[in-house]
N, C-alpha and C positions, 0 to 999 in steps of 0.2 A: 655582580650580585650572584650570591651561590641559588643553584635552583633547591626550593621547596618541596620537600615530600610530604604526605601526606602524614597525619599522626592519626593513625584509628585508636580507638577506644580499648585500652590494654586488655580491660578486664580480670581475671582475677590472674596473677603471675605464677606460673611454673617455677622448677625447681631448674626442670631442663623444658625445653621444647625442638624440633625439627620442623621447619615447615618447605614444601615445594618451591622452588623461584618459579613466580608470579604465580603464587599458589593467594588468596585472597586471608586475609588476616584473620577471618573468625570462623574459622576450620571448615566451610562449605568448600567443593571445589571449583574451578571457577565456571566448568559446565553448567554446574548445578546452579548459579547464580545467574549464568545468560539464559536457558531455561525458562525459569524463573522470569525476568524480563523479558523476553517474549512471550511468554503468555499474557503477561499483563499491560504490553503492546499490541496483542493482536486485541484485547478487549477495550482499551483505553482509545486508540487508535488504528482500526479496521482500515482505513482507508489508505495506511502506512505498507501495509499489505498488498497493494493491487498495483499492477505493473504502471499502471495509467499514470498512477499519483508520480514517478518515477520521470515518464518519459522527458520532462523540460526540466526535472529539478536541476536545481543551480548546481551538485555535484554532480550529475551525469553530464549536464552541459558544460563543463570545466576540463573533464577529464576528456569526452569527443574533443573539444576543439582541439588537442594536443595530438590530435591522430593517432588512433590505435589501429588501423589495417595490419593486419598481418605481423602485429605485436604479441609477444608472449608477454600477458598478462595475467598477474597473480592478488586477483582480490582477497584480500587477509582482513579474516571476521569478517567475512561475506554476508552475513544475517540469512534472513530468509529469500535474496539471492537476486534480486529484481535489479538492482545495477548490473550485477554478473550478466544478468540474460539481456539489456541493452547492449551490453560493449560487446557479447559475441555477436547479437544484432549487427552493429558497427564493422565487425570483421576481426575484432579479436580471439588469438585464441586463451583463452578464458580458463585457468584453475580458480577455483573457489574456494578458500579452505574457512574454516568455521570450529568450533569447541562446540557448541551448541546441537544436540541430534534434536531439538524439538524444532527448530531454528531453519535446517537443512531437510526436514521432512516437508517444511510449507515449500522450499526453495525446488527440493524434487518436482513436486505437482506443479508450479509453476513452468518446469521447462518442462515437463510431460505433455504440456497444450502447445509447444511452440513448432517448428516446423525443424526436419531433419539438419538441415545444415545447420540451424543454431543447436542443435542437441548434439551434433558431431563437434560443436568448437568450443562447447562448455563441460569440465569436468569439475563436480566436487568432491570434495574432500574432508572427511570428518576427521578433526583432530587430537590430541589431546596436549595437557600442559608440558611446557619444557619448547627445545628447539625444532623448530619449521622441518617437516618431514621431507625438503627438498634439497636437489645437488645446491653446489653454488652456482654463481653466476650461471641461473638457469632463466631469468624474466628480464624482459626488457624495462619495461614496467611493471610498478607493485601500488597496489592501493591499498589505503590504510583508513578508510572514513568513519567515523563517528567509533573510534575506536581507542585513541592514544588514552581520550579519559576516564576509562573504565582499568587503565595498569597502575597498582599504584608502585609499581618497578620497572619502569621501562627501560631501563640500561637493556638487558639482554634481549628484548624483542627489535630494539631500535640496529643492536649489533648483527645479529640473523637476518632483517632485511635489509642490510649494508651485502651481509656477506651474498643475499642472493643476486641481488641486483648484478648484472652484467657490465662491464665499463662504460660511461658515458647512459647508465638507465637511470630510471626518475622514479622515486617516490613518490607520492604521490599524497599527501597527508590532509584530513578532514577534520577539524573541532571545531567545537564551540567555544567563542570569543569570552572568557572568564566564565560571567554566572548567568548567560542568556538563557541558558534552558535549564531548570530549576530538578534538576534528576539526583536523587539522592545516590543509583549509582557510578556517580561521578568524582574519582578520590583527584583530578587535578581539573584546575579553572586557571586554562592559559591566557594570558596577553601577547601579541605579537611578538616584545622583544623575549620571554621568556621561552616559548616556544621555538623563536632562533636561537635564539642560547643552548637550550638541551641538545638539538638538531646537530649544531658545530659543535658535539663532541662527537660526532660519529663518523658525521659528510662535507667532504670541500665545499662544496655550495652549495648554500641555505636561501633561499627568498621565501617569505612569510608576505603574505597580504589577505586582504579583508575581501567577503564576496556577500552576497545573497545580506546585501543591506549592510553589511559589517557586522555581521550574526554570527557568522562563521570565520575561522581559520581557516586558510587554503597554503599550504606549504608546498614546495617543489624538493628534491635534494638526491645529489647525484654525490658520485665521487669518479675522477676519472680513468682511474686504475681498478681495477679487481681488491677487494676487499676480503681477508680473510681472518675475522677478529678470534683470537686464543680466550677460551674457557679459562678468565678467572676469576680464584675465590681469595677471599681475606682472612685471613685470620689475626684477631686482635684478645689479648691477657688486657684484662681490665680489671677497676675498682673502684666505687666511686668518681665516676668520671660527669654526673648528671650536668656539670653548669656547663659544659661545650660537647657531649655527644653527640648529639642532634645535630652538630652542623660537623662533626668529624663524618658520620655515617652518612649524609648528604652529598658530602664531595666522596665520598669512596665507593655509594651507591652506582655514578655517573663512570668508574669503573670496573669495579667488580660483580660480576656476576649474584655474588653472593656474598657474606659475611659470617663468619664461624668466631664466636664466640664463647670463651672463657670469666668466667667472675670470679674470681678471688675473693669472695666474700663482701660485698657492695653491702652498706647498710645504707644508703639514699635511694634516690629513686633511679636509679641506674639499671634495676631488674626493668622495667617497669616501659622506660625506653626504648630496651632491646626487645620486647615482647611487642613493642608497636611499633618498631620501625620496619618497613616490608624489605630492605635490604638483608634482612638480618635472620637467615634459612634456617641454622641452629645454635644452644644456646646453651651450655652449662653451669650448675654454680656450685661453688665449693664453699664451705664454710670451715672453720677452724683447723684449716691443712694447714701445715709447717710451711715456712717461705723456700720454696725449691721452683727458683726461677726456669732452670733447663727442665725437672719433671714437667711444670706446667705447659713448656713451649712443646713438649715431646705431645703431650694430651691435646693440644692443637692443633698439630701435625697430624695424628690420625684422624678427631675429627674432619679437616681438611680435607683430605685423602679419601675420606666418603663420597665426594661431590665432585670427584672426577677433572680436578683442575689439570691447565696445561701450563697456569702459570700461577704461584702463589705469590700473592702481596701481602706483607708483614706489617703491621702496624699498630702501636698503641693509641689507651684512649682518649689521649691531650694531644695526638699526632694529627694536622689540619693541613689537607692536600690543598695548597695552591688552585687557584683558578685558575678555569683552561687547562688543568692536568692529564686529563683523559686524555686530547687527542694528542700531546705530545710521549704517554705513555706507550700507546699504540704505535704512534711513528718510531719511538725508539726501538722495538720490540721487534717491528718488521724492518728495520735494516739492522740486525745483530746479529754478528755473526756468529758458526755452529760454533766455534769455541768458547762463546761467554754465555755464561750460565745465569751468573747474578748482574743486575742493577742496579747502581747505587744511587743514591737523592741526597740534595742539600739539603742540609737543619740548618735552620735560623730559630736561635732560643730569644721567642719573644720575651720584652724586658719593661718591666711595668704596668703596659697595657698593649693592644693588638697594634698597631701603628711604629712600637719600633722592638729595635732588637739589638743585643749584644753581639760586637765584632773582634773584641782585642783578643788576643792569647789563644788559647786552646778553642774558643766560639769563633775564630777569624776563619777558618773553613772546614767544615765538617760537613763529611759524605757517610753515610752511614747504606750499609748491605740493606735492602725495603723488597726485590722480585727475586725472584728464582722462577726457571723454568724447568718442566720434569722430564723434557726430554732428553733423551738417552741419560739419563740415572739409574742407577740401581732403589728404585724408588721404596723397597721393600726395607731398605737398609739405612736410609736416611736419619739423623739423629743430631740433636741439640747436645752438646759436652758440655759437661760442668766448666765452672771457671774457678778461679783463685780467688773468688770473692766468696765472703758470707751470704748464706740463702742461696748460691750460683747466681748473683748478683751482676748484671751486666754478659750474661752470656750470649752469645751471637744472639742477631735477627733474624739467622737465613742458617739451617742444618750446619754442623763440621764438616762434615763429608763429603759436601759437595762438588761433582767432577764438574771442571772448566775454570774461565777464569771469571775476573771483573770487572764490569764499566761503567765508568761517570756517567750519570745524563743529567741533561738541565730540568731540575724540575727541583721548585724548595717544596721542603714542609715547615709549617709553624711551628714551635716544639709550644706547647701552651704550658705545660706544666711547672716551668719555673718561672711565669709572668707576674704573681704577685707576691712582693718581700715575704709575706707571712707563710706562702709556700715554699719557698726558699729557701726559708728559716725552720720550717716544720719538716722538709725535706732534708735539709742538712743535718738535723739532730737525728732522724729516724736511720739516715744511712752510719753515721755515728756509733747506733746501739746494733744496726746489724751487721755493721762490715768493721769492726773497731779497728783492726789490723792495719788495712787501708788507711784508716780517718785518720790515724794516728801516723802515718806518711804525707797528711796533708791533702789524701787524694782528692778530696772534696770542698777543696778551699775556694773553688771558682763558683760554690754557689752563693758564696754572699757578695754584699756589692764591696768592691774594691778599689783603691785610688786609682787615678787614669784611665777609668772604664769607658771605653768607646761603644756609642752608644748611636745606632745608625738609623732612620726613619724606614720601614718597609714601602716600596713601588709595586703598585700592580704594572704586570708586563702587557700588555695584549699580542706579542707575539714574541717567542723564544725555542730557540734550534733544542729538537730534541739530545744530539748529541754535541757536547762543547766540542769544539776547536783549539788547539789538539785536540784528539778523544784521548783519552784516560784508561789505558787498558793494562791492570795488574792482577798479580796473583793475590788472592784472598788472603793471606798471611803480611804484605807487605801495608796493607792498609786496613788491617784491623782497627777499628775505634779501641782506644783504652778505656772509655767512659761512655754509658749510655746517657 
C-alpha cells in the first residue's frame, strides 16, 4: 500500500507557483506556524511548559532507558526544550535545533535556572526551512518527538537525519497513534504498519511499537553504514493527468526531494492537484503553445536547475514508481559507478486495468533513460534535441549531451496511460494527426490490441536487487528507445 499524503485545501489556483520544500501549503512559513502553536500551547496547556510535567513522561523514559551517557544527541524540533535539558541532565551531550524563536526563547530561560554542567552539554540551535545545518555522521542519536506529523513532506527531512545519524546510530521517532490527539496541526495520522512503511524507504531497520497506553508511536531506525542521500528533484511535462496524479506524486514524493512541474495546458483538475500536493515546489502552465516536445523538456530542465539537484528524475504524468522504489533507487545510485551518468527503469505498459500488462513484441522489455546525475557535466550546456518526429515527439527523457554512459537497474514503472482501449484508441488517432509521417510507417500500430497479444498479470516484489545480474552497461546511443 502506497503511503498517503496529505491533500490541503488548494484554494484558488495560480498560473505558476514556487514553493519552499517543506515550506507549509498556504503561504505562512513554517516558523511562523510553530510560533503560532506555541503560543496557544503555552495558554491551552501551561503545565506542558514546566520541566516537572517532563521528568517521567513516557518519551523521556523511553529514550533514558536506551542510554544516552556521553552520547551526541540531536533533538530535532526541540520545542521549548524541557526533553533537551533531561537528557543533558542524563549525560548527554545535547544539540537542540528548533524553527521556532518563540519556542527557543521559553527553552533559553529554562536552562538559564539549571546548573553549569547541564548549560555546558546543551546547545541550541535556531533554524530555518531546508536542510539540517549539520556535518554528517555527526550524532549518535537523533530524536524526532511529536514532530513527523506536523511535515506534510517528509521524504527530505526523513533523508538529512539518515544522512546525519553516524553508523550503527538510532533515530529515535515520537507520534501520535492515527487521530488520538485531535490537533488540526497535524497533516499525517499514522498506524504502525504505515509509519514502518515510510521509515524502510530510508533505514535498514525499522521496529514501530506502541507506548504510553498505545497513544503513541515509538519508532527505532538505524542503518548500518554511513548514509549520504543525493539532492533530488523531478521533473514531470504534464496534461490532464487528474484520474492517477495523486498516487504518481505519492510514490515520487517518497523520492524526490521535490517536483518541478510543467502543464501543457490541463483543462481538468490537474492545476488544482499540483497546487495541493506538498511534493510539488514549482509549477508552470502553458496554454495554447504549439506541441514542441524538446522546447518544453528544455523549460523543465532550467526550472530544475533552480533547486539545485544532484540528481534529476524524469518522469511523466501516467508514469507510477513501483512500491519499495526509493530504497532501491538509493542503493542503485550509491554503488554507480563514476562513469555512468544515466539510470534506466523497466516499463510495463499496463493493459486494461492495474493488475496486468502487455509483454509480446516491442512491450516484451523496455528500459527507458528516467535519472541522470549532474556531476562532472558541463551543466550549463545540457539540452533536450529535437527528434524526427512531429511536435519533437518522443524526444529523449534525459538531455543529448549527456557525458557518461548507461545502466540497467531493477526498478519498474507502470506506464498507465495506454490501460484503457478508449485511450488507446484516442491516443493512437492523436499521434496519427501529429506524427502523420511515422503513422503512416505503421509506427504506432502496437497501440491497438492485436492477435496473439500476451498478456501477463503484474507481482508485487517485496524485495529486488537494485542492479540486475549481469548489469547492463551501454552507451546511450545503443539503447535508445524508438517510442515513448
Amino acid at each position: 500500500m502506497a503511503i498517503q499524503f496529505p491533500r490541503p485545501d488548494a484554494g484558488s489556483v495560480r498560473p505558476g507557483f514556487r514553493r519552499e520544500i517543506w515550506s507549509q501549503p498556504d503561504g505562512h512559513s513554517t516558523a511562523e506556524l510553530y510560533d503560532e502553536m506555541f503560543r496557544r500551547r503555552a495558554q491551552d496547556y501551561p503545565e506542558a511548559l514546566t520541566l516537572d510535567f517532563w521528568t517521567n513522561h513516557p518519551v523521556t523514559e523511553a529514550v533514558r532507558r536506551r542510554g544516552v551517557t556521553g552520547q551526541r544527541l540531536l533533538d530535532c524540533g526541540c520545542g521549548t526544550g524541557e526533553i533537551s535539558i533531561h537528557l543533558a541532565r542524563a549525560g548527554a551531550q545535547v544539540t537542540a535545533y528548533d524553527l521556532s524563536p518563540v519556542a527557543l526563547a521559553v527553552a533559553r530561560r529554562h536552562l538559564a535556572q539549571e546548573p553549569a554542567s547541564v548549560r555546558a552539554a546543551l546547545y541550541f540551535v535556531e533554524g530555518r526551512e531546508g536542510p539540517l545545518p549539520f556535518e554528517s555522521h555527526s550524532f549518535d542519536t537523533i530524536l524526532l518527538s511529536h514532530v513527523l506529523e506536523h511535515v506534510a513532506h517528509p521524504g527530505p527531512l526523513l533523508k538529512d537525519l539518515a544522512r546525519l545519524l553516524c553508523p550503527g546510530g538510532s533515530l529515535l521517532i515520537f507520534t501520535p497513534r492515527e487521530r488520538f490527539y485531535d490537533d488540526p496541526t497535524h497533516v499525517h495520522h499514522f498506524t504502525r504498519d504505515a509509519l514502518a512503511e515510510l521509515l524502510n524507504n530510508y533505514f535498514e531497520h525499522v521496529t514501530a511499537t506502541g507506548i504510553d497506553d498505545d497513544r503513541q508511536l515509538f519508532a527505532v531506525c538505524s542503518n548500518s553504514t554511513a548514509r549520504d542521500y543525493p539532492r533530488m528533484i523531478c521533473q514531470m511535462r504534464i496534461k490532464n493527468e487528474e484520474r492517477w496524479l495523486n498516487d504518481v506524486l505519492d510514490q515520487i514524493a517518497l523520492v524526490a526531494d521535490g517536483v518541478v512541474i510543467l502543464d501543457d495546458g490541463s483543462t481538468d483538475n490537474t492545476p488544482a492537484l499540483c497546487a495541493a500536493h506538498p511534493a510539488v515546489i514549482e509549477y508552470a502552465y502553458q496554454a495554447g503553445a504549439s506541441l514542441d516536445e524538446a522546447r518544453d523538456k528544455n523549460l523543465l530542465l532550467q526550472m530544475a536547475m533552480r533547486h539545485r539537484p544532484d540528481w534529476l528524475l524524469c518522469m511523466d504524468g501516467d508514469e507510477l514508481l513501483e512500491d519499495g522504489a526509493a530504497p532501491r533507487i538509493y542503493d542503485a545510485i550509491r554503488h554507480c559507478p563514476a562513469h555512468v551518468s544515466t539510470l534506466d527503469v523497466q516499463f510495463l505498459y499496463m493493459w486494461d486495468d492495474l493488475d496486468h500488462y502487455r509483454s509480446d513484441g516491442i512491450y516484451g522489455r523496455i528500459f527507458h533513460h528516467r535519472l541522470f546525475t549532474l556531476t562532472a557535466q558541463a551543466v550549463e550546456r545540457l539540452a533536450f534535441k529535437s527528434s524526427r518526429h512531429g511536435g519533437n515527439l518522443h524526444c529523449e527523457s534525459v538531455p543529448a549531451n549527456l557525458f557518461g554512459e548507461s545502466r540497467e537497474i531493477d526498478i519498474r514503472i507502470k506506464h498507465l496511460g495506454y490501460m484503457h482501449r478508449s485511450d488507446r484508441l484516442r491516443k493512437y488517432e492523436w499521434y496519427c494527426q501529429k506524427d502523420p509521417a511515422h503513422a503512416a510507417q505503421g509506427y504506432y500500430e502496437h497501440l491497438l490490441d492485436q492477435p496473439g497479444m500476451i498478456i501477463e498479470k503484474w507481482r508485487e516484489r517485496p524485495e529486488c536487487r537494485s542492479l540486475p545480474g549481469p548489469q547492463t552497461t551501454t552507451t546511450r546511443r545503443q539503447i535508445m528507445a524508438i517510442w515513448a
